[in-house]
C-alpha positions in Angstrom: -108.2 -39.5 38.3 -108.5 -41.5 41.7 -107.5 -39.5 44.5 -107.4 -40.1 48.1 -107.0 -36.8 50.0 -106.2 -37.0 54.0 -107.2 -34.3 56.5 -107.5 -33.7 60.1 -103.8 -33.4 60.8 -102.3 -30.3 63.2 -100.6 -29.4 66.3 -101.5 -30.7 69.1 -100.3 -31.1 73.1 -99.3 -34.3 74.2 -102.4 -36.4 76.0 -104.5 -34.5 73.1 -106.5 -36.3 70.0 -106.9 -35.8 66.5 -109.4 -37.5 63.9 -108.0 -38.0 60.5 -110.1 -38.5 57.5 -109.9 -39.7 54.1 -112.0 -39.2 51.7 -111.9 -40.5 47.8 -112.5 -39.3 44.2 -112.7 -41.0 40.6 -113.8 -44.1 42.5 -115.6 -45.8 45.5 -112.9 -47.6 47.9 -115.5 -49.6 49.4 -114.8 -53.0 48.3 -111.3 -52.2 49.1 -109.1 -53.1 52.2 -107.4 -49.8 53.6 -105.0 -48.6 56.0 -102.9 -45.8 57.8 -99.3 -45.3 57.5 -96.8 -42.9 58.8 -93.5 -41.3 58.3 -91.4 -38.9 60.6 -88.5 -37.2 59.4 -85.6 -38.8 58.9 -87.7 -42.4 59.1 -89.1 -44.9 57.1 -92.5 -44.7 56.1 -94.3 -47.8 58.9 -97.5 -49.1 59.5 -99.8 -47.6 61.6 -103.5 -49.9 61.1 -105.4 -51.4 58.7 -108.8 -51.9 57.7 -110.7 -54.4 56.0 -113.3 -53.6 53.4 -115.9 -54.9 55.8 -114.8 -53.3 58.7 -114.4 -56.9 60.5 -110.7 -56.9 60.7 -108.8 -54.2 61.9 -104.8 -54.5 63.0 -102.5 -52.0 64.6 -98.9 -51.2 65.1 -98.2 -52.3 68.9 -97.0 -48.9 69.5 -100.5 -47.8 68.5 -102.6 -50.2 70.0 -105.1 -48.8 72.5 -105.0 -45.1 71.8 -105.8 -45.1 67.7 -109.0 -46.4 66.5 -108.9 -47.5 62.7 -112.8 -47.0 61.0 -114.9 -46.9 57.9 -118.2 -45.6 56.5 -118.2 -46.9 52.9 -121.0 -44.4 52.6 -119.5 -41.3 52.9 -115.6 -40.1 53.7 -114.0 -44.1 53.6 -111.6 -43.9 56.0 -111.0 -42.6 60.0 -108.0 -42.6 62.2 -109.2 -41.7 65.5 -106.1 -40.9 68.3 -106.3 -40.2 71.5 -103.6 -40.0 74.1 -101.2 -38.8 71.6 -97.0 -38.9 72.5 -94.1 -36.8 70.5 -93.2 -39.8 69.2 -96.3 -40.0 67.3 -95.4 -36.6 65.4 -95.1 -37.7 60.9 -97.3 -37.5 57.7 -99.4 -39.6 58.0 -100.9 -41.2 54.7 -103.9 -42.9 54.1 -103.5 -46.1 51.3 -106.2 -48.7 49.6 -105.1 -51.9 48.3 -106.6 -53.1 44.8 -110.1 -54.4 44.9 -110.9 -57.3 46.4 -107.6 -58.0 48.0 -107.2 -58.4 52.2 -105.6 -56.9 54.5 -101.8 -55.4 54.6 -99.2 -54.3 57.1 -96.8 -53.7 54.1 -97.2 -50.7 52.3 -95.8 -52.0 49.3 -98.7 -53.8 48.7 -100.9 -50.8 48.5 -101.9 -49.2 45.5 -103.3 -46.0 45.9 -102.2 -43.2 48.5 -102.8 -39.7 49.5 -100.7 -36.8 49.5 -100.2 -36.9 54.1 -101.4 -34.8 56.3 -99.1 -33.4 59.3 -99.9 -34.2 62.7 -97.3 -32.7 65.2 -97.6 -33.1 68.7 -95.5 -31.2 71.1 -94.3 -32.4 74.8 
């Protein structure tokens, strides 16, 4: 069974950072472009950054843009989410997703295929 399984997520102040990591079972990911999402209660799920298989091509949200840092290391967990500076606003699950092999990069999440369960991140003011 392929499995991507998210952790890193907690409480914490505003102005703090968290890492995220996925990691992946039943399968490597490392031919495969990934990507962060989000959803906050009462919201949609939305993009958040994405990754390509590489690591050459990275995009962000532009309410994300200069505090997360998207990465990879196909060699051991295959996906990152570093944030820094984090705001209230940023409080959701947040999901890690990898598109079928081969394909390039997304902003869509409908175009992924495989997810995680979320982790929480929660930051209070």
């Amino acid at each position: 069974q392929v499995q991507l399984v998210e952790s890193g997520g907690g409480l914490v102040q505003a102005g703090g950072s968290l890492r995220l990591s996925c990691a992946a079972s039943g399968r490597t990911f490392s031919r495969n472009a990934m990507g962060w999402f989000r959803q906050a209660p009462g919201k949609e799920r939305e993009f958040v950054a994405a990754i390509s298989w590489s690591g050459g091509s990275v995009y962000y949200a532009e309410s994300v843009q200069g505090r997360f840092t998207i990465s990879r290391d196909n060699a051991k967990a295959p996906l990152y989410l570093q944030m820094n500076s984090l705001k209230p606003e940023d409080t959701a699950v947040y999901y890690c997703a990898a598109r079928s092999f081969g394909s390039g990069t997304s902003l869509s999440s409908g175009q992924y295929d495989y997810w995680g369960q979320g982790t929480q991140v929660t930051v209070s003011s």
